[in-house]
C-alpha positions as CSV (number, residue, x, y, z in Angstrom):
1,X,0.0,0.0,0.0
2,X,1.2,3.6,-0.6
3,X,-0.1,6.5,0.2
4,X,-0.2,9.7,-2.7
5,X,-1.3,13.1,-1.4
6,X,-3.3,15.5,-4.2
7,X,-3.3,19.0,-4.0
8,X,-6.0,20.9,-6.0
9,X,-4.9,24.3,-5.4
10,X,-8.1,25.3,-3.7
11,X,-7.4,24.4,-0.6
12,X,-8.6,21.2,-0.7
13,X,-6.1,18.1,0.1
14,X,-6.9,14.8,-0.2
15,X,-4.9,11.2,0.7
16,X,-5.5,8.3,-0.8
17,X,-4.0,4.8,-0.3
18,X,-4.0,2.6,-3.2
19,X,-1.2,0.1,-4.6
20,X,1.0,0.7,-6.9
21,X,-0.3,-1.7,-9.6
22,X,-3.7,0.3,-9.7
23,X,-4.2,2.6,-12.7
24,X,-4.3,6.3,-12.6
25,X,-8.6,5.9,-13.5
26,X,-8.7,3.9,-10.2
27,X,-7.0,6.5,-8.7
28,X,-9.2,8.8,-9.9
29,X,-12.6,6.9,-8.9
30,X,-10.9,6.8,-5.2
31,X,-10.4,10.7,-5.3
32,X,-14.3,10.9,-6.7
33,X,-15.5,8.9,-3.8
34,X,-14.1,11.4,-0.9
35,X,-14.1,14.7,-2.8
36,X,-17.9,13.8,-4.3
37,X,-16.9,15.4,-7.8
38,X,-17.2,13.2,-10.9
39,X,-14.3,10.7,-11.7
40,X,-14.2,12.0,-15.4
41,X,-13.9,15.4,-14.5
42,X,-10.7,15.0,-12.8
43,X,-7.4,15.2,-14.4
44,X,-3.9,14.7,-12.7
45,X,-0.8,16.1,-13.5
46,X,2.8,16.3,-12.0
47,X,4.2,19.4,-13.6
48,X,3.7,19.2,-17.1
49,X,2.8,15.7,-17.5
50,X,-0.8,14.8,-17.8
51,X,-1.4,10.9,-16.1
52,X,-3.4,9.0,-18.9
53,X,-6.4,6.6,-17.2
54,X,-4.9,3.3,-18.3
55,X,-1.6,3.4,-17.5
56,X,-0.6,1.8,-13.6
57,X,1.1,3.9,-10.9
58,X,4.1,1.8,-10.7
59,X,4.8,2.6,-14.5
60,X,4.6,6.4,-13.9
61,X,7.1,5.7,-10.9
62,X,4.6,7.2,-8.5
63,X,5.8,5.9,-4.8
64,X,4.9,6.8,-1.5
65,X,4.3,10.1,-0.2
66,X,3.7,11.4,-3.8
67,X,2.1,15.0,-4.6
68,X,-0.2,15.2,-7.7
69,X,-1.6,18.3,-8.8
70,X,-5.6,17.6,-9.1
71,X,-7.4,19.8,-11.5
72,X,-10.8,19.8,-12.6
73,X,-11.9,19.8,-16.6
């Protein structure tokens, strides 16, 4: 289990522990469930890179304690 921290900006924080062979769309569908917003409207980014829905966390080399910027489409 890891634990990955996103940041929207807004002031709103949210953790999430998932594992690492989940896919960024899981990811996503655990943020929807504690922020209440809809899993397709959310996009996450680290920097520049836009995270694609079908690709797993362990292939983007996102670990523990990771920040991911949350934005909203």
């Amino acid at each position: 289990m890891i634990e990955i921290l996103c940041n929207d900006r807004l002031g709103k924080k949210v953790r999430i522990k998932c594992d690492p062979n989940d896919t960024v769309g899981d990811l996503k569908k655990m943020i929807a469930a504690q922020t209440g917003t809809a899993w397709q409207k959310i996009e996450l980014k680290k920097w520049y890179t836009v995270f694609k829905d079908h690709i797993t966390l362990a292939d983007y080399e996102i670990h523990d304690g990771a920040n991911l910027e949350l934005y909203y489409k």
